[in-house]
N, C-alpha and C positions, 0 to 999 in steps of 0.2 A: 504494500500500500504506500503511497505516495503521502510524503510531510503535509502537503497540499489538503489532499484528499484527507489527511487523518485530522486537520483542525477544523478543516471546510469542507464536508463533503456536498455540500449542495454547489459547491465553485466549479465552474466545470474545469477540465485540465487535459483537455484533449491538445494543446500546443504544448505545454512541456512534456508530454509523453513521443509526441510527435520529433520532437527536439531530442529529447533523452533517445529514443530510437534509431534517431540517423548517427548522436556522437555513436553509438554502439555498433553501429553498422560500420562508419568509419575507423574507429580502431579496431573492430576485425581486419580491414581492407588492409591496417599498417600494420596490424602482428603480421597477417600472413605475407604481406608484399618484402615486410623485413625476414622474414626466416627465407623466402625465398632468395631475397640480393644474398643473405650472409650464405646460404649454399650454393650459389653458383657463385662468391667469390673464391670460396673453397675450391672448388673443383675447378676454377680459374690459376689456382696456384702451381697445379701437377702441369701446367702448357707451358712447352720450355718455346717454342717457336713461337718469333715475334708478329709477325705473320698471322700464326693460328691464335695469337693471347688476343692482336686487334678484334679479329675479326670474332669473336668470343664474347669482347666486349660493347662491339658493334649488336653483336644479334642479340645476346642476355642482359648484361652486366645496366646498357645504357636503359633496355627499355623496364628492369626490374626498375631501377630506381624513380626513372618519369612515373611507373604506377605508383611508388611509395610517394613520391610528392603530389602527384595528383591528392590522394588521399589528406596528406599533411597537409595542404594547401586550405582544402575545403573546411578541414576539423579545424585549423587556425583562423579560419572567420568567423565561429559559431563561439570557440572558448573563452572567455574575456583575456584582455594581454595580463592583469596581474596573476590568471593560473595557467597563463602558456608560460610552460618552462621554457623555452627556447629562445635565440633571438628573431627577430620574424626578418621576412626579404629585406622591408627596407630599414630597418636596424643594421644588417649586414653591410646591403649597399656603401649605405652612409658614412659605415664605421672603415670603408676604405680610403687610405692614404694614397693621394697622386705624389 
């Protein structure tokens, strides 16, 4: 039962379920998109040929990680910034020295 629903239950609470729902979806998308990057970097490390590590990185490595951002991308617009642990894009940006 929802905090919501246990002091209010006449309040309806079909948007933070809805919300609660998607974070939940989204970080399934990044446990599983991260256990996949961390095993095909794995199995990226037995390729001695520079050649076959590219193109490795080309077909797995680049598009595991585009999914795991896709995911982090979307879950970093919904969480407030004081409980996003991380620094966001344009915090990163910024914090580059020319």
């Amino acid at each position: 039962m929802s905090f919501k629903r246990s002091i209010a239950p006449d309040l309806p609470h079909s948007a933070e379920s809805a919300l609660l729902r998607r974070c939940s979806l989204l970080l399934d998308e990044i446990y599983t998109a991260t256990d996949k990057l961390e095993y095909d970097l794995k199995q990226c490390e037995n390729i001695v040929d520079a050649t076959e590590k590219g193109k490795f990185h080309k077909d797995l490595i680049i598009p595991d990680m585009k999914s795991l951002r896709k995911a982090t991308d979307e879950l970093e617009g919904i969480v407030g910034k004081d409980y996003w642990p991380f620094p966001t894009y344009p915090e990163i940006m910024h914090s580059v020295k020319y």
